[in-house]
C-alpha positions as CSV (number, residue, x, y, z in Angstrom):
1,X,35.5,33.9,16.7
2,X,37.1,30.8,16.7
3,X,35.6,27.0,16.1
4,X,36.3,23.7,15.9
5,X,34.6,20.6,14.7
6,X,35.3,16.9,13.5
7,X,34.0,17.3,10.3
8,X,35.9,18.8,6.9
9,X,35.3,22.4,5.9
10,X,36.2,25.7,4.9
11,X,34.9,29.2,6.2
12,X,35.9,31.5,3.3
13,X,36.0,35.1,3.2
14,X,33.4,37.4,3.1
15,X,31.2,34.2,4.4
16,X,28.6,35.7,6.7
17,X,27.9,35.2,10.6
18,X,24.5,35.6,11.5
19,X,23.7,36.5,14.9
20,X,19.6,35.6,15.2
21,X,17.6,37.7,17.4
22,X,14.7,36.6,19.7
23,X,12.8,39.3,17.7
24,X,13.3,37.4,14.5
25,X,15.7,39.9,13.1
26,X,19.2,38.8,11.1
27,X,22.6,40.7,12.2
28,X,25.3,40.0,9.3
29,X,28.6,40.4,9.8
30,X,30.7,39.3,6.6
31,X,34.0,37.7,7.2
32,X,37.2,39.3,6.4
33,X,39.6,36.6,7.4
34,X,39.6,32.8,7.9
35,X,42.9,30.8,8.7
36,X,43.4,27.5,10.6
37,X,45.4,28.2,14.1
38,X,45.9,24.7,15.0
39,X,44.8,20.9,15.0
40,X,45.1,17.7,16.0
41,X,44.5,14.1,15.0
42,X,40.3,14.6,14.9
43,X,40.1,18.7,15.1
44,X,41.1,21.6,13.0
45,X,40.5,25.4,14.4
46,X,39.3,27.8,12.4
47,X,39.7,31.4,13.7
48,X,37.6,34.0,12.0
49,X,37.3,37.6,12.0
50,X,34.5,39.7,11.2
51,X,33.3,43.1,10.4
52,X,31.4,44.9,13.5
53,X,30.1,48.5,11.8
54,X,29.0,50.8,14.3
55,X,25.6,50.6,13.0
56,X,26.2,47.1,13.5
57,X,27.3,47.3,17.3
58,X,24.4,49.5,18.3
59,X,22.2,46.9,16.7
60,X,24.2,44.1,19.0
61,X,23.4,46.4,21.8
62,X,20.1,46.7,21.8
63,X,19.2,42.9,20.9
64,X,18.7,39.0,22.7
65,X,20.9,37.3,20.6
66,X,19.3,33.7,20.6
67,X,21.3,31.7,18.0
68,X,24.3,32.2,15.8
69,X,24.7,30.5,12.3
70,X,27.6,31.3,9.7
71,X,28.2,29.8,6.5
72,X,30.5,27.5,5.3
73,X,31.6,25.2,1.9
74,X,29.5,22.4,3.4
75,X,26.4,24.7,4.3
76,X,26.0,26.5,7.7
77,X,26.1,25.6,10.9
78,X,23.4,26.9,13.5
79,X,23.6,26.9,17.6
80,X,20.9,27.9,19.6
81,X,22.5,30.0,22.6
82,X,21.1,29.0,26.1
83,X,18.2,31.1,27.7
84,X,20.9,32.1,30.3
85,X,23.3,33.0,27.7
86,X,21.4,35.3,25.3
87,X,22.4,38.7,26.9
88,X,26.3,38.3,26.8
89,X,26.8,39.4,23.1
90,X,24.6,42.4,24.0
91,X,26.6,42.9,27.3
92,X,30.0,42.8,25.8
93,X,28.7,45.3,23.2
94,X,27.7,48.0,25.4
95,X,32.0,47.6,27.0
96,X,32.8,48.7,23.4
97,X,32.5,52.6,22.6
């Protein structure tokens, strides 16, 4: 996953994703590496990877992912996915075996 904002902060590791289903559920996915790939006078990118189980990837599957927060040194940050949107995590899921 990668990110970038304005703001100043870190995404350390083992800092969780959450991917929020429509259901009410939580998906964590802890992070195993954060670095900064790159920035400019206002931005820094963060690139981030993650943990997908296989438990974890079924759950993926079989869920409407409607917003995705992970946690950072200055809080978390949440985004609500658009209604047309919510089926992609699931549908890039089932490509994976």
């Amino acid at each position: 996953m990668r990110y970038s904002m304005a703001s100043t902060f870190a995404i350390e590791k083992e800092s969780k994703l959450f991917l929020l289903t429509s259901t009410g559920s939580n998906i964590e996915l802890p992070a195993v590496e954060s670095k900064v790939t790159g920035s400019n006078s206002q931005t820094s990118f963060i690139e981030m990877d993650y943990v997908v189980t296989p438990e974890v990837l079924d759950l993926i599957k079989s869920s409407l992912i409607s917003d995705v927060r992970f946690h950072t040194t200055d809080g978390f940050i949440e985004h609500t996915l658009k209604e047309n949107k919510r089926g992609v995590l699931s549908s890039l899921a089932l490509c994976v075996n």
